[in-house]
C-alpha positions as CSV (number, residue, x, y, z in Angstrom):
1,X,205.0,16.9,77.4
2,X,201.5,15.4,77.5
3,X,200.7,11.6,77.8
4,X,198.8,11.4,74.9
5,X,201.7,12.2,73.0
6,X,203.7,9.7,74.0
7,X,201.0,7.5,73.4
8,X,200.6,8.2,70.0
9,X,204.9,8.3,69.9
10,X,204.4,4.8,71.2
11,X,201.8,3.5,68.8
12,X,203.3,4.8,66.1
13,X,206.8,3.3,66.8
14,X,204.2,-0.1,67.0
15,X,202.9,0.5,63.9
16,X,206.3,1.1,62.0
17,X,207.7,-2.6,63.3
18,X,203.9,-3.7,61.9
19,X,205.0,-2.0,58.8
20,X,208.5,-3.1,58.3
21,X,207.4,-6.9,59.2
22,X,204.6,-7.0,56.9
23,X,207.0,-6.0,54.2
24,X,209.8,-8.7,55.5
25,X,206.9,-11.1,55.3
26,X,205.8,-10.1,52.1
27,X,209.2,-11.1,50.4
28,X,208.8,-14.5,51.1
29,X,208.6,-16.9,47.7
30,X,205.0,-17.9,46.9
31,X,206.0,-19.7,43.7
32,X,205.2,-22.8,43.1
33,X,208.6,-25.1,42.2
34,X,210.3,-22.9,45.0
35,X,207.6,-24.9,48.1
36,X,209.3,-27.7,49.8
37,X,206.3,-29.7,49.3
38,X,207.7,-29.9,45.6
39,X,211.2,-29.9,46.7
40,X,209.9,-33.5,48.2
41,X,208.3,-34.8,45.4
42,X,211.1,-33.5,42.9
43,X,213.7,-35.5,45.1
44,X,211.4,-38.8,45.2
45,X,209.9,-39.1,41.4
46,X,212.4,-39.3,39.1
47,X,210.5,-38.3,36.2
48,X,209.0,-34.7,37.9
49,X,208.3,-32.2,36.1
50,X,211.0,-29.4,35.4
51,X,210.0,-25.7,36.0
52,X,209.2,-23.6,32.3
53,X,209.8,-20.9,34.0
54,X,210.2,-18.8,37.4
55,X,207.7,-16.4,37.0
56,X,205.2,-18.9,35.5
57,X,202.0,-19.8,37.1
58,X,200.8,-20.1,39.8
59,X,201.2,-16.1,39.7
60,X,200.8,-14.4,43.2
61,X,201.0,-10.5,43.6
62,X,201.1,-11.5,47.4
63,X,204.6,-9.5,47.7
64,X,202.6,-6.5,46.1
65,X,199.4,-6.6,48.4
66,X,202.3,-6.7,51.5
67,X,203.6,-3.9,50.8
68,X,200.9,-1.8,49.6
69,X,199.6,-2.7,53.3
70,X,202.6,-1.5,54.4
71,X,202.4,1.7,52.7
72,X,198.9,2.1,54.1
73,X,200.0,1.2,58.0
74,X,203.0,4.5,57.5
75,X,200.4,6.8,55.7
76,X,197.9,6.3,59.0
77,X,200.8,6.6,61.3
78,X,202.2,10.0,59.7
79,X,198.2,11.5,59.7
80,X,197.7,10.8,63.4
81,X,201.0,12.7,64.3
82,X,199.9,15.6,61.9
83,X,196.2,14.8,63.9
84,X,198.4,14.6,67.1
85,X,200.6,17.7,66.5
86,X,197.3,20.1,65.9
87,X,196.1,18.9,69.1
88,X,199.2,19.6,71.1
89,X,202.0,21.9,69.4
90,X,204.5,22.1,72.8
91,X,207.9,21.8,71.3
92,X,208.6,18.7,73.8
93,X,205.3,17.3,72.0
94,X,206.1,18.5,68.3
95,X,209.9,16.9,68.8
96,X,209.0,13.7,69.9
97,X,206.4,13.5,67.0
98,X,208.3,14.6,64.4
99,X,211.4,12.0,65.9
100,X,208.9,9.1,65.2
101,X,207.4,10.2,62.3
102,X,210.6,10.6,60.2
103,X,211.5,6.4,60.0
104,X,207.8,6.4,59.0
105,X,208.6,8.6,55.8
106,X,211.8,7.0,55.1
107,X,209.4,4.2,54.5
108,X,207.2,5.4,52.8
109,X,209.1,6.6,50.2
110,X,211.3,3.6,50.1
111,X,208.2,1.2,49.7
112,X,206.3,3.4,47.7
113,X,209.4,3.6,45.4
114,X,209.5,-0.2,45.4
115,X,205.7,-0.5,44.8
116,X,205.8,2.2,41.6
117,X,208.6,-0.5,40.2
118,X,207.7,-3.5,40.7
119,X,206.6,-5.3,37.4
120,X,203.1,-6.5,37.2
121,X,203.2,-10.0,35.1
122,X,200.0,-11.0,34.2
123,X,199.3,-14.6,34.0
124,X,199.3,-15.9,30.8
């Protein structure tokens, strides 16, 4: 088994907690009546305003960009162990590639998946 391989089987297992974590982070609230900073003010006015509606503005695609990031970070992990399997095709090397490189198309598919239906809402 050469080293570079397990350097790219290492980087790659990097760059799939880099993906998962950006799309943990994404799935945080950006709204605006869920911030704590209006949490604060709604419990010390009386007469605060009450939210219309979730979804209405501020409107943030933040979740959206996250995960499309995320998508890109598994796409450039899976092309440099195709790039990495070209270059050395032992079966020790070809193994341990293909080992890392399936959590990386698991999530793929499950983000793009949740990319494709995620609902775009224009503000208004």
């Amino acid at each position: 088994m050469s080293g570079e391989a397990v350097l790219v089987a290492g980087y790659m297992t990097v760059l799939l907690l880099v993906g998962i974590g950006l799309d943990v982070y994404g799935r945080q609230s950006t709204g605006a009546w869920e911030s704590r900073i209006f949490a604060g003010y709604h419990r010390a006015v009386r007469e605060a305003p009450e939210p219309v509606r979730r979804d209405a503005w501020p409107h943030s695609e933040v979740h959206r960009f996250h995960r499309a990031v995320s998508l890109f970070v598994s796409v450039v992990a899976i092309v440099l162990a195709c790039a990495e399997a070209v270059r050395h095709h032992a079966p020790a090397d070809l193994a341990l590639l293909l080992a890392v490189s399936v959590p990386h198309c698991l999530l793929l598919a499950l983000l793009g998946r949740r990319l494709y239906r995620t609902e775009v809402a224009p503000p208004e």
